[in-house]
C-alpha positions as CSV (number, residue, x, y, z in Angstrom):
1,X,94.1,130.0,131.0
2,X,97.8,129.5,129.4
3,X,97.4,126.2,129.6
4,X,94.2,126.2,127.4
5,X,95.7,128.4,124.8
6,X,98.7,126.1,124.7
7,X,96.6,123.0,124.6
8,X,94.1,124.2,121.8
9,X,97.3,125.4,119.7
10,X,99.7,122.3,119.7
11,X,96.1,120.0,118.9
12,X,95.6,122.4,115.7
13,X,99.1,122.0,114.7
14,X,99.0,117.9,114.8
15,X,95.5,118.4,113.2
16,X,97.3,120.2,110.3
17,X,100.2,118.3,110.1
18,X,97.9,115.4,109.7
19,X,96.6,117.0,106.9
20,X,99.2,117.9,104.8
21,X,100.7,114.2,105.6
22,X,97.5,112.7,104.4
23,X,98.1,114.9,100.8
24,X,101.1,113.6,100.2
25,X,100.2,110.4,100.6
26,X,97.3,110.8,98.8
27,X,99.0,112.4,95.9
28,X,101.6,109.1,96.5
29,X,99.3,106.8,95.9
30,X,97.6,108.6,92.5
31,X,101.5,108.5,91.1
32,X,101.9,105.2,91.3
33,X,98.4,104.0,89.6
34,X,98.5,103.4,85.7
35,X,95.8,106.5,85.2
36,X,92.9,107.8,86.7
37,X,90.6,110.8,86.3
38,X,89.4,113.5,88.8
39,X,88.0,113.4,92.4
40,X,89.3,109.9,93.4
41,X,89.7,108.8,96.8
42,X,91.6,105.6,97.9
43,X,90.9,105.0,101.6
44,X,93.4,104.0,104.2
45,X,94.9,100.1,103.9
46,X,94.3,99.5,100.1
47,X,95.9,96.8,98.9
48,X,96.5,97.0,95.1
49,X,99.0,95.9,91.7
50,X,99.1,99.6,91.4
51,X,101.1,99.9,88.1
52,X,97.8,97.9,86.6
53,X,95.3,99.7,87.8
54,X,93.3,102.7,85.5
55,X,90.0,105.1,87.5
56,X,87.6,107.0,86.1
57,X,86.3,109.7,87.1
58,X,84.4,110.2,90.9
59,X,85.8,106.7,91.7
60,X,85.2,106.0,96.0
61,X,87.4,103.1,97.0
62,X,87.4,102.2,101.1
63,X,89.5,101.5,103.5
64,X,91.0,98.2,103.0
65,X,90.0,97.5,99.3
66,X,91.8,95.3,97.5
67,X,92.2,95.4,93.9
68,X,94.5,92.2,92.4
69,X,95.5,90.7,89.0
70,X,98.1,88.3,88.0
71,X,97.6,89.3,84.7
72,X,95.9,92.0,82.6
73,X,95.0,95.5,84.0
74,X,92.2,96.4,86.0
75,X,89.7,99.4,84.7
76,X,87.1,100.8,87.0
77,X,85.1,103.5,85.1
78,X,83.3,106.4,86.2
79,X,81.0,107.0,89.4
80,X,81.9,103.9,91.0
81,X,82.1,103.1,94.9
82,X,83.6,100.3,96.0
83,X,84.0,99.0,99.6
């Protein structure tokens, strides 16, 4: 019955851990585009010029996007899912 207890507790702490790891990174990745507006989520593996790069507001953008330019800056507006 320990055991249980024990198991149940250590899987909610790497649960949360995993959380509050994933906010960071999140948070991360928003600093290091040139703007973007509320409730954007960058999914796992995104490749991007990030210093270039300016969302809008409600912008989705999945796992393993990637979002190039040589030159210029890319602008993806508001309620837009890509991936």
């Amino acid at each position: 019955m320990k055991d249980g207890r024990v198991v149940r507790a250590l899987g909610h702490g790497i649960v949360t851990g995993r959380r509050v790891v994933d906010g960071f990174a999140r948070r991360y990745q928003l600093s290091l585009l040139e703007g973007h507006g509320r409730d954007v989520y960058i999914g796992p593996n995104c490749s991007m010029t990030w210093g270039s790069v300016r969302l809008g507001n409600s912008v989705y953008i999945g796992p393993g996007c990637v979002l190039q330019s040589a030159h210029g800056r890319i602008e993806i507006g508001d309620h837009v899912m890509l991936g």
